[in-house]
LUMZAMAR-38839 format. One record per residue (C-alpha): residue number from 1; residue in three letters; x, y, z; chain. Coordinates in steps of 0.001 Angstrom, whole numbers, plus 524288, in hexadecimal, padded with zeros to 5 digits. Example, Ala and Ser with C-alpha at 12.3 -4.5 7.8 and 13.67 -1.06 7.14 Angstrom:
! LUMZAMAR-38839
+-------+-------+-------+-------+-------+-------+
| zalum | rotor |     u |     v |     w | tordo |
+-------+-------+-------+-------+-------+-------+
|     1 |   ALA | 8300C | 7EE6C | 81E78 |     A |
|     2 |   SER | 83566 | 7FBDC | 81BE4 |     A |
+-------+-------+-------+-------+-------+-------+
END
This chain:
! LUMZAMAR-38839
+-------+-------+-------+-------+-------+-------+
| zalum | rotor |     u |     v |     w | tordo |
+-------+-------+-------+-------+-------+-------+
|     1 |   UNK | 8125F | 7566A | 85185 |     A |
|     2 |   UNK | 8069E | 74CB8 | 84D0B |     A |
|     3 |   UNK | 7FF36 | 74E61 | 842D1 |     A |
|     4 |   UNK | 7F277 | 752BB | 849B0 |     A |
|     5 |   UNK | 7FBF0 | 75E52 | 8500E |     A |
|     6 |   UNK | 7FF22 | 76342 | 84246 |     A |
|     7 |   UNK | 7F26E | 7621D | 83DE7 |     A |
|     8 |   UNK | 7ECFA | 76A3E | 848AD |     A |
|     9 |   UNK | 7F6D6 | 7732B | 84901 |     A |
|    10 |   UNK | 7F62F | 775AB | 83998 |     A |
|    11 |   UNK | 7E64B | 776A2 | 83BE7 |     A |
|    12 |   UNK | 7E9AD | 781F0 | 847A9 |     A |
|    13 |   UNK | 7F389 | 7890A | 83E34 |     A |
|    14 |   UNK | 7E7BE | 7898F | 8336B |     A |
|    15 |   UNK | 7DE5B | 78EA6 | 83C94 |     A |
|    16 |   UNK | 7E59F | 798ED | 841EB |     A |
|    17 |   UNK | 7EAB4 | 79D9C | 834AC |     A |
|    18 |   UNK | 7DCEF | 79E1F | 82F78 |     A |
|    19 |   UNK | 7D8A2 | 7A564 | 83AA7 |     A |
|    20 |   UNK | 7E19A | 7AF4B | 838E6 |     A |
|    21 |   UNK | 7DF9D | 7B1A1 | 82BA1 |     A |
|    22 |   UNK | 7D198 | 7B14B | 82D90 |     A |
|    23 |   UNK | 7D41C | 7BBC0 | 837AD |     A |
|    24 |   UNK | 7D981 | 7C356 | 82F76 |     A |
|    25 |   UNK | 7CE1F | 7C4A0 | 82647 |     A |
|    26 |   UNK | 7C5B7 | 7C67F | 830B2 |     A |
|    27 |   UNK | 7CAB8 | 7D274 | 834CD |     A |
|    28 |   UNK | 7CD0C | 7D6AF | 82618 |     A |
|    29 |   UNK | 7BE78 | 7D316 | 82468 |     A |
|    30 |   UNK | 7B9A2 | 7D938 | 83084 |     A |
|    31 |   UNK | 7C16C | 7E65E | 82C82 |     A |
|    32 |   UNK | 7BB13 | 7E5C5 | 81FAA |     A |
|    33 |   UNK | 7AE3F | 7E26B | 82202 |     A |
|    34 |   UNK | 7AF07 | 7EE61 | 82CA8 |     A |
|    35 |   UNK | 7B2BF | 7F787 | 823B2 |     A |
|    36 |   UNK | 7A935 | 7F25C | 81825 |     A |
|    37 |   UNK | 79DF7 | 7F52A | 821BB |     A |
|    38 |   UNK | 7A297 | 80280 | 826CC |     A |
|    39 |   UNK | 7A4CC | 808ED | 81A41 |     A |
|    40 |   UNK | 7A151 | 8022A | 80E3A |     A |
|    41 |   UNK | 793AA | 807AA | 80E41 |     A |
|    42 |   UNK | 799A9 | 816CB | 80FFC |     A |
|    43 |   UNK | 7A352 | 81557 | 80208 |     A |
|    44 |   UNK | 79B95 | 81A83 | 7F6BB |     A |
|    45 |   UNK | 7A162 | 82097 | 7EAC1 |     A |
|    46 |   UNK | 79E1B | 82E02 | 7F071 |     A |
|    47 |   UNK | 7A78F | 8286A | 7FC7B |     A |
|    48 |   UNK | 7B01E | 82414 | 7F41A |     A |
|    49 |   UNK | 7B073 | 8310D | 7E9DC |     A |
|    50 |   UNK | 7AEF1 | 83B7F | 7F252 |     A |
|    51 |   UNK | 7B812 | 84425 | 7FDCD |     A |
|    52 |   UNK | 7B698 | 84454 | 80D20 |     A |
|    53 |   UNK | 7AD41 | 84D6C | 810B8 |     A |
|    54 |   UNK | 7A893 | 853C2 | 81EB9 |     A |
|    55 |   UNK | 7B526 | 851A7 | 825D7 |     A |
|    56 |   UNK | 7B40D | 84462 | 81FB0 |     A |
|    57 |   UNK | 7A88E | 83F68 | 8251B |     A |
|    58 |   UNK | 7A3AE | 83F1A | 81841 |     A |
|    59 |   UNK | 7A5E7 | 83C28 | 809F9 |     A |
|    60 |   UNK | 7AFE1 | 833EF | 802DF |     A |
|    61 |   UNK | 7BD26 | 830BE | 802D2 |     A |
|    62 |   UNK | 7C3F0 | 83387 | 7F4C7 |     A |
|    63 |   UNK | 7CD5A | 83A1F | 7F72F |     A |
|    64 |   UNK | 7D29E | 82E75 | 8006B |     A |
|    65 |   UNK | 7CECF | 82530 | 7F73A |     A |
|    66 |   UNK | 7D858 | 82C7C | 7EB81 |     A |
|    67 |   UNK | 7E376 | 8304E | 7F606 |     A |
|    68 |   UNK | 7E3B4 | 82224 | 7FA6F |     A |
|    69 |   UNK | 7E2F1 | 81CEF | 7EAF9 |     A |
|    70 |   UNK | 7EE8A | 82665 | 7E86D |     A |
|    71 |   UNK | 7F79B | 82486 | 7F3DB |     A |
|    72 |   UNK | 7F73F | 81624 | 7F0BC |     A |
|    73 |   UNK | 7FA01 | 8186F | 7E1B8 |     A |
|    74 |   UNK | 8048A | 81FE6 | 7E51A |     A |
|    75 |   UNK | 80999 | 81691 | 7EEA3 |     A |
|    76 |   UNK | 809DB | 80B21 | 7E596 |     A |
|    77 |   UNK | 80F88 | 811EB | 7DA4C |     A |
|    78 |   UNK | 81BBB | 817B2 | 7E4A6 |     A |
|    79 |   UNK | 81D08 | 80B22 | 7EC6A |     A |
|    80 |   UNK | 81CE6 | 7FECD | 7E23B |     A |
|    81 |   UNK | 8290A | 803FB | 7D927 |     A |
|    82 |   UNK | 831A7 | 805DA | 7E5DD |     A |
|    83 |   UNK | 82D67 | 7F8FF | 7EC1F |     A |
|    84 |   UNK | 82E18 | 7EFA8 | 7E062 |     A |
|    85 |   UNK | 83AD0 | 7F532 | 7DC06 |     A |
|    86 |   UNK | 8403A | 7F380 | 7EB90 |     A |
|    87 |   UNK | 83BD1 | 7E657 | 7ED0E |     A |
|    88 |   UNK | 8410F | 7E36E | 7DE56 |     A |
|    89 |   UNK | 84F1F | 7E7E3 | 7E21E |     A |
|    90 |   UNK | 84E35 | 7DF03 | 7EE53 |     A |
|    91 |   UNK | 849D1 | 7D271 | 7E835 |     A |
|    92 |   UNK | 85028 | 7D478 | 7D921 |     A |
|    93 |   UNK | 85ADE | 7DD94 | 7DA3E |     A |
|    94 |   UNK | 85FC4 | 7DD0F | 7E7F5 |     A |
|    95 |   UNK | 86B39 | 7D3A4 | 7EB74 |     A |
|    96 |   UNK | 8669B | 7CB27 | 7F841 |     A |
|    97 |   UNK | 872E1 | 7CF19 | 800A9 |     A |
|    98 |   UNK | 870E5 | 7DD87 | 7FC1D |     A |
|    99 |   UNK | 86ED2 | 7E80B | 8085D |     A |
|   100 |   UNK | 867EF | 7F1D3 | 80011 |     A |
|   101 |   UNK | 85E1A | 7E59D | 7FDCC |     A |
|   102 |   UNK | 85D6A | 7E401 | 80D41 |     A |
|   103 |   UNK | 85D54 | 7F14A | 8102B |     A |
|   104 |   UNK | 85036 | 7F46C | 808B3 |     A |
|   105 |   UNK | 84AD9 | 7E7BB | 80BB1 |     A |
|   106 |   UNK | 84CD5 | 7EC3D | 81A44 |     A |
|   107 |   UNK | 845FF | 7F8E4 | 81819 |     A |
|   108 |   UNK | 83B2A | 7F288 | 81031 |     A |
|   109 |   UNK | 836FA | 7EA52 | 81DA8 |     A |
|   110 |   UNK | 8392A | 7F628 | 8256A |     A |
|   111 |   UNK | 82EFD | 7FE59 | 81D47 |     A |
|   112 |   UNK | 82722 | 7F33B | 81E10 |     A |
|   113 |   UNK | 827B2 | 7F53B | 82D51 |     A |
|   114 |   UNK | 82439 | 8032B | 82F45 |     A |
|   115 |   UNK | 81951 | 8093E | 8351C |     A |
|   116 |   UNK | 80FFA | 81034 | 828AC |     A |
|   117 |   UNK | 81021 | 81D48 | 830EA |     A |
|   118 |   UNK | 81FF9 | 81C92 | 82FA9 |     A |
|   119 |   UNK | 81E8F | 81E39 | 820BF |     A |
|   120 |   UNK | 814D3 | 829B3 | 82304 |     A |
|   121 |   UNK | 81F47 | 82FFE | 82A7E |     A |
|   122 |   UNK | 82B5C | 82D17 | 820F2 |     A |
|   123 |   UNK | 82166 | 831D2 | 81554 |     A |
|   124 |   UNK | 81EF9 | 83E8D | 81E2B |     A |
|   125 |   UNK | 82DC7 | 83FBB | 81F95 |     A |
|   126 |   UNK | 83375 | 83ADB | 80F56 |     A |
|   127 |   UNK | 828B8 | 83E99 | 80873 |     A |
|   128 |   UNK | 82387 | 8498F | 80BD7 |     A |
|   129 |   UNK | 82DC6 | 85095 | 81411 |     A |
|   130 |   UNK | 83AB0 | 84BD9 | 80CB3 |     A |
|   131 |   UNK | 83569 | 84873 | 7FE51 |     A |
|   132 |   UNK | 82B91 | 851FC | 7FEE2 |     A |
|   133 |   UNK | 8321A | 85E29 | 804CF |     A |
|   134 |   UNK | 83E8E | 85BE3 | 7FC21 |     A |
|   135 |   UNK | 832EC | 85CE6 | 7F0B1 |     A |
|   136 |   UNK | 82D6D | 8698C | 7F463 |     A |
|   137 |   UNK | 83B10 | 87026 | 7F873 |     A |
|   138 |   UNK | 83E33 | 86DAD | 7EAAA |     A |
|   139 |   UNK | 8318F | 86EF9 | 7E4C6 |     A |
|   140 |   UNK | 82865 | 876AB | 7EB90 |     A |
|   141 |   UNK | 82711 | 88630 | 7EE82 |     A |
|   142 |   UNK | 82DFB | 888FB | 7FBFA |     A |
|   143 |   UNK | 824CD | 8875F | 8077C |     A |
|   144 |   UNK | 81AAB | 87DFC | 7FFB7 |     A |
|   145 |   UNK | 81AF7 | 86ED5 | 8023B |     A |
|   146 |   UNK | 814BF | 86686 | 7F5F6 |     A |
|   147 |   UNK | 81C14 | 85D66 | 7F741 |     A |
|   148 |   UNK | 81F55 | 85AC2 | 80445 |     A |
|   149 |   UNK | 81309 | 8595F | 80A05 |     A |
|   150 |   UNK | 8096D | 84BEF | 80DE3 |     A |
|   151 |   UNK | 8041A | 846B9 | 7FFFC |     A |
|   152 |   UNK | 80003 | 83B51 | 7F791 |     A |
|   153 |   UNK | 80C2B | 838FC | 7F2AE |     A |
|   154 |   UNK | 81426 | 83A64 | 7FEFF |     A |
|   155 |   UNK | 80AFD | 82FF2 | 804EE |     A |
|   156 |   UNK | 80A83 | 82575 | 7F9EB |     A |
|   157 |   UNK | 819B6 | 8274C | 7FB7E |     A |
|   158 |   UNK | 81910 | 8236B | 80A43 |     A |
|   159 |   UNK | 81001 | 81978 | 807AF |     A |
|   160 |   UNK | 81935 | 81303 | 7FBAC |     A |
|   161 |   UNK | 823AF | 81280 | 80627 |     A |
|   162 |   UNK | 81A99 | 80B7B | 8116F |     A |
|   163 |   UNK | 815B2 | 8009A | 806F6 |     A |
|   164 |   UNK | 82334 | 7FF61 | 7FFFE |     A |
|   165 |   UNK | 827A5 | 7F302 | 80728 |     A |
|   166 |   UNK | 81BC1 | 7EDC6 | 80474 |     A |
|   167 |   UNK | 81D77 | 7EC94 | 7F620 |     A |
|   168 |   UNK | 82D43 | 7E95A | 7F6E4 |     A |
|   169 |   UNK | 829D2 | 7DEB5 | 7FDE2 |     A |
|   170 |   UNK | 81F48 | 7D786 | 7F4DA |     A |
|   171 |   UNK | 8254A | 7DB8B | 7E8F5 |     A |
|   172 |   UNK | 8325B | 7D4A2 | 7EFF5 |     A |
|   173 |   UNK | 82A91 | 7C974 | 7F35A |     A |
|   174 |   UNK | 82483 | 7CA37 | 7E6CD |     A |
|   175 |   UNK | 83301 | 7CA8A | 7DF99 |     A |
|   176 |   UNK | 836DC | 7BEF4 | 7E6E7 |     A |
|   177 |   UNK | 82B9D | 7B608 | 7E204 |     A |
|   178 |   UNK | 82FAD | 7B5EE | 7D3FD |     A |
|   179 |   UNK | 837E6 | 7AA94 | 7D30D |     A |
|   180 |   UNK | 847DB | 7AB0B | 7D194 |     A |
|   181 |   UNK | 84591 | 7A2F0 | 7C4A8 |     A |
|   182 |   UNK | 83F83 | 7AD04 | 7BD29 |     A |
|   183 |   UNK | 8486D | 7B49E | 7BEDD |     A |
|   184 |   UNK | 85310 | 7ABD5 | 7BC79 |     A |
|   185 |   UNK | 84BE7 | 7A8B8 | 7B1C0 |     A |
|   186 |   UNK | 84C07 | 7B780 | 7AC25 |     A |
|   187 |   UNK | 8587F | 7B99B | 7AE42 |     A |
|   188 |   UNK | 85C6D | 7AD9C | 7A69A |     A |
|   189 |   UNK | 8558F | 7B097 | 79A0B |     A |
|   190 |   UNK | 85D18 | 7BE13 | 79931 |     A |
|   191 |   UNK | 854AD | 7C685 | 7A0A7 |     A |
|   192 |   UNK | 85BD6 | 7D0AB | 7A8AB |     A |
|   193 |   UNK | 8589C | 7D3BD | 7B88B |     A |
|   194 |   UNK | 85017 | 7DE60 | 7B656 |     A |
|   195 |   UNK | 84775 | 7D80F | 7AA64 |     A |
|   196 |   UNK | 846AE | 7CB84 | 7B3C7 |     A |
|   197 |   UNK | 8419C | 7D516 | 7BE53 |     A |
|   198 |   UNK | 838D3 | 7DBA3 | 7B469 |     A |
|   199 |   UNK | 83313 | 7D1DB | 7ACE4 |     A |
|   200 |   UNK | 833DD | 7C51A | 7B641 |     A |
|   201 |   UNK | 833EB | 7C778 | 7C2F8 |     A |
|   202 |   UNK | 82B4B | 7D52F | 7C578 |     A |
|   203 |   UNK | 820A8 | 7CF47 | 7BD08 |     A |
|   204 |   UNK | 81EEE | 7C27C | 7C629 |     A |
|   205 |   UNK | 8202F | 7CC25 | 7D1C9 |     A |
|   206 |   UNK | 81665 | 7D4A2 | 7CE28 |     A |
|   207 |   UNK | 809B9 | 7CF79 | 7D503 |     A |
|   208 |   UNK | 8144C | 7CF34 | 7E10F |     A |
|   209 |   UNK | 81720 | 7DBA9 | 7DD0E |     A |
|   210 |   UNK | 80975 | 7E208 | 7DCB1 |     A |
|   211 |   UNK | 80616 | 7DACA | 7E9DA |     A |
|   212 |   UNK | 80FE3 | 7E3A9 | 7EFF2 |     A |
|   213 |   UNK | 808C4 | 7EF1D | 7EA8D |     A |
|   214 |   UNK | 7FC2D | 7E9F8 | 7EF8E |     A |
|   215 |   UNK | 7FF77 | 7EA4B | 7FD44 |     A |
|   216 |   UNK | 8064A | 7F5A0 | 7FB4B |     A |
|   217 |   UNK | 7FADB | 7FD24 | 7F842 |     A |
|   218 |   UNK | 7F3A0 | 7F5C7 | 80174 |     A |
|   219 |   UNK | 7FB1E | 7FB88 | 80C46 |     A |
|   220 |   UNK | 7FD6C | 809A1 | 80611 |     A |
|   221 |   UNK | 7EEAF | 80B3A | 8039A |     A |
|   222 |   UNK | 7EB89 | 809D6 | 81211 |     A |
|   223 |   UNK | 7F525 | 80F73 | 81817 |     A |
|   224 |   UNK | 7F27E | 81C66 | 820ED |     A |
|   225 |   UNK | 7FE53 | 820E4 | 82A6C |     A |
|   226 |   UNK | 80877 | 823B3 | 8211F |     A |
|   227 |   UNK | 7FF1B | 82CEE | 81839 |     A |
|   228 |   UNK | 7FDDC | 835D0 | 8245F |     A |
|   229 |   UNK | 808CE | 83C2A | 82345 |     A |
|   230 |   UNK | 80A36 | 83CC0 | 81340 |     A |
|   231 |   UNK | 7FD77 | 840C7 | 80CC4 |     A |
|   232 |   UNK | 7F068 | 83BB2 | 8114D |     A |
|   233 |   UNK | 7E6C3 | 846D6 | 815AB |     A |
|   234 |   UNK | 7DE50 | 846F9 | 820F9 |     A |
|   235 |   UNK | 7D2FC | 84D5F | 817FF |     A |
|   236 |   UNK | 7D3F8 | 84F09 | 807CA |     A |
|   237 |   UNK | 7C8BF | 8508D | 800E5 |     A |
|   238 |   UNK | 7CF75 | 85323 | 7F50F |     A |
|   239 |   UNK | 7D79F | 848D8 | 7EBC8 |     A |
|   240 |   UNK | 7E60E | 84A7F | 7EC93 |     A |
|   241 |   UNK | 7E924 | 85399 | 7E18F |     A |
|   242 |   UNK | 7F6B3 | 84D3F | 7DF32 |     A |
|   243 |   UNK | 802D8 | 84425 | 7E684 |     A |
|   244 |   UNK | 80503 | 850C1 | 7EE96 |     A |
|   245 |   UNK | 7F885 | 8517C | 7F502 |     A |
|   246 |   UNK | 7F2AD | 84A9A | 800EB |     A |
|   247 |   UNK | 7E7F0 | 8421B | 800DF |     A |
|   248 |   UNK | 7DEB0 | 83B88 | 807C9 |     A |
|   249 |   UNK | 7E033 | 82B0C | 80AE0 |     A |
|   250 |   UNK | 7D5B9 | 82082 | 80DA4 |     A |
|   251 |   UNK | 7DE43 | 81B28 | 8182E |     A |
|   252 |   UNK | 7E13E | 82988 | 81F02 |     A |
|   253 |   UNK | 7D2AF | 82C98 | 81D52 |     A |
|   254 |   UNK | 7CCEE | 8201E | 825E5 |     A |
|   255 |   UNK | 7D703 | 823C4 | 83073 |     A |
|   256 |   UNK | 7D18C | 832B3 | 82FCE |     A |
|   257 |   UNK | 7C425 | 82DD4 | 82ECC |     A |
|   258 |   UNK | 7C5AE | 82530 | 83C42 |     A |
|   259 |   UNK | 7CCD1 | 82D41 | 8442D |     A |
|   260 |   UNK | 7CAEC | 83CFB | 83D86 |     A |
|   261 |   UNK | 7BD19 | 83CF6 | 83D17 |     A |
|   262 |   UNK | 7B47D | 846DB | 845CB |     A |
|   263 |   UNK | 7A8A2 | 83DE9 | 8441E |     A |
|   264 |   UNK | 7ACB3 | 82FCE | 8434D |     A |
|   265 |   UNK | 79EDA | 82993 | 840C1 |     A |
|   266 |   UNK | 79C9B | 8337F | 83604 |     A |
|   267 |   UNK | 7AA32 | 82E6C | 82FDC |     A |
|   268 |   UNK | 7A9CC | 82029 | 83374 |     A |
|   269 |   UNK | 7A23E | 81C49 | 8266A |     A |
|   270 |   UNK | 7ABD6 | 823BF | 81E25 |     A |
|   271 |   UNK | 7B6F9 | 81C0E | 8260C |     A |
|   272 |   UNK | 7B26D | 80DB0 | 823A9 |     A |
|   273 |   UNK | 7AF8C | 812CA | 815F6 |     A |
|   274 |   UNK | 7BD76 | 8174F | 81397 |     A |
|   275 |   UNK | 7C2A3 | 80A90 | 81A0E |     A |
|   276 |   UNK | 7BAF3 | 804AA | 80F24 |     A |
|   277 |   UNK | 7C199 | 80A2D | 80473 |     A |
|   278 |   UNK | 7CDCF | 80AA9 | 808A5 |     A |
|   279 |   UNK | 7CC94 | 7FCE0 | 80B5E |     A |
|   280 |   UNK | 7C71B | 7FAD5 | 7FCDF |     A |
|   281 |   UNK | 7D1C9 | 803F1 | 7F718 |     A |
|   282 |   UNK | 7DD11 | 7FACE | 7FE5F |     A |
|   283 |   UNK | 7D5FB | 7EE4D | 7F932 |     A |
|   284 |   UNK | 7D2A7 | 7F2E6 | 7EBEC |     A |
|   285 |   UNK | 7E270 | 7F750 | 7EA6E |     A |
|   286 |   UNK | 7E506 | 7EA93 | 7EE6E |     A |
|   287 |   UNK | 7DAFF | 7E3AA | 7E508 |     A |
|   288 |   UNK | 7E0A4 | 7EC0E | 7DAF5 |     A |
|   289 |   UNK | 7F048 | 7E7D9 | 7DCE4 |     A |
|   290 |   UNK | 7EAD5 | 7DA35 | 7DE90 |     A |
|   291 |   UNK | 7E2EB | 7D9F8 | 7D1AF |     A |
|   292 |   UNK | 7EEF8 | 7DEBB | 7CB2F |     A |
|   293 |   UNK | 7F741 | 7D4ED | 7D1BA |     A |
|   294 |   UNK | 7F01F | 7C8A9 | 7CD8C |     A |
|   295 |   UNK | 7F007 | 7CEAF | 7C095 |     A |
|   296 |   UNK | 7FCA7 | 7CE7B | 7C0F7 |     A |
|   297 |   UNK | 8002B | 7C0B8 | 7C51C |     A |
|   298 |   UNK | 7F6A9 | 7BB43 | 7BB09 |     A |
|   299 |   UNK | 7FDB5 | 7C274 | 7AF39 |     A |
|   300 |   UNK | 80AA8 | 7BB6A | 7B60B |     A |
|   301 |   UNK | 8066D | 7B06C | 7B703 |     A |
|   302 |   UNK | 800E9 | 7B08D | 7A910 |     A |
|   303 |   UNK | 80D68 | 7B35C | 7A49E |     A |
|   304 |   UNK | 81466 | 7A872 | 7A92A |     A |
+-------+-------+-------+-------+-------+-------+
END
């Protein structure tokens, strides 16, 4: 192959990958600029502060604003301690021939692979059938379901389950960029495994670590189908008084709002408007993990 072959085909190859990036923002731009127009003008605070009213043609949207905010708290605070511990057993503990090792590293890729509504149904059928009517036969009066009944718990359960593999797999990934000679290193100055793991190598993992939660509740916060069947209500105008109650969702509410609606040009401002937020929610999560995560890596890296 000459020269002037490479250098055109090298030149082709750039093009073509810049075009599909730049594709790619496009349509990111075009979605956002769309959705800036329709409903930025519609948020206020009184949007933002208030409850649906008039079959939700009008007022705010609170209550999916908290519900949302607390599903996703819950979900983080369920799903991190499971999946950094997992993935910490499979890269620190875990022997490389070991089956158990293969085994949940097999079942990690298949959770990755299934469908969200699949988790709404196994949340439907664990949670709330199995965990939750073995609760209220032993807790509750006979004939009453607490318990086992759709709720904010129930569904920040489901959701910790959908965006597990998620997080096992960057804090792996994150585990496995520490270098071997730190540890080596540990270990050789007297340090046992689990003050290595501890002090050496979950410190230098941790921006890894919090990426994993970022895209964790990245996906959790917009996520719809499995929250049908575990807690989100089709209309709540009050707050959910505790992790027993239902509640309303941003992500649930656009889908009512498009498709529910008797009058769909009263209720098309209110939709772009709540496609704004949730958008802004999502991204100011995300600012908020990343924020902490470059925090992070500068205090590392000042330490070394």
């Amino acid at each position: 192959m000459s020269v002037a072959t490479r250098k055109t085909l090298g030149a082709a190859l750039t093009v073509l990958t810049g075009a599909a990036a730049a594709l790619v923002v496009a349509m990111l731009a075009v979605i956002l600029v769309d959705v800036f127009r329709g409903g930025a003008g519609r948020v206020s605070w009184e949007f933002l502060t208030s409850s649906p009213e008039e079959g939700m043609t009008a007022g705010g949207i609170f209550p999916a604003i908290y519900g949302t905010a607390v599903m996703t708290l819950i979900m983080t605070v369920a799903v991190m301690p499971v999946g950094v511990l997992t993935a910490v057993y499979l890269h620190e503990y875990a022997a490389p021939s070991s089956r158990m090792a293969a085994l949940v590293r097999v079942a990690v890729t298949n959770l990755a692979g299934v469908p969200s509504i699949v988790f709404g149904l196994f949340g439907l059928g664990f949670f709330i059938q199995f965990v939750g009517g073995a609760l209220d036969h032993a807790l509750s009066p006979p004939g009453e379901l607490h318990y086992g009944r759709p709720a904010l718990l129930w569904a920040a359960l489901t959701l910790a389950v959908l965006t597990l593999p998620v997080v096992i797999v960057a804090t792996e990934e994150a585990l496995r960029a520490v270098p071997r000679e730190h540890r080596d290193a540990s270990l050789a100055l007297g340090a046992t495994r689990s003050q290595t793991l501890a002090r050496v190598v979950l410190p230098q993992a941790l921006p890894g670590i919090l990426t994993g939660a970022i895209l964790a509740v990245a996906r959790g916060a917009g996520e719809v189908a499995p929250l049908l069947f575990t807690g989100v209500a089709y209309f709540l105008p009050e707050l959910p008084g505790s992790v027993w109650s239902q509640f309303m969702h941003l992500g649930y509410h656009v889908y009512v709002l498009a498709t529910q609606s008797p009058d769909v040009e009263a209720t098309r401002p209110l939709l772009y408007a709540t496609v704004f937020v949730l958008l802004a929610f999502t991204f100011a999560l995300n600012l908020v993990a990343i924020a902490i995560r470059t925090r992070t890596r500068r205090k590392a890296a000042a330490g070394h």
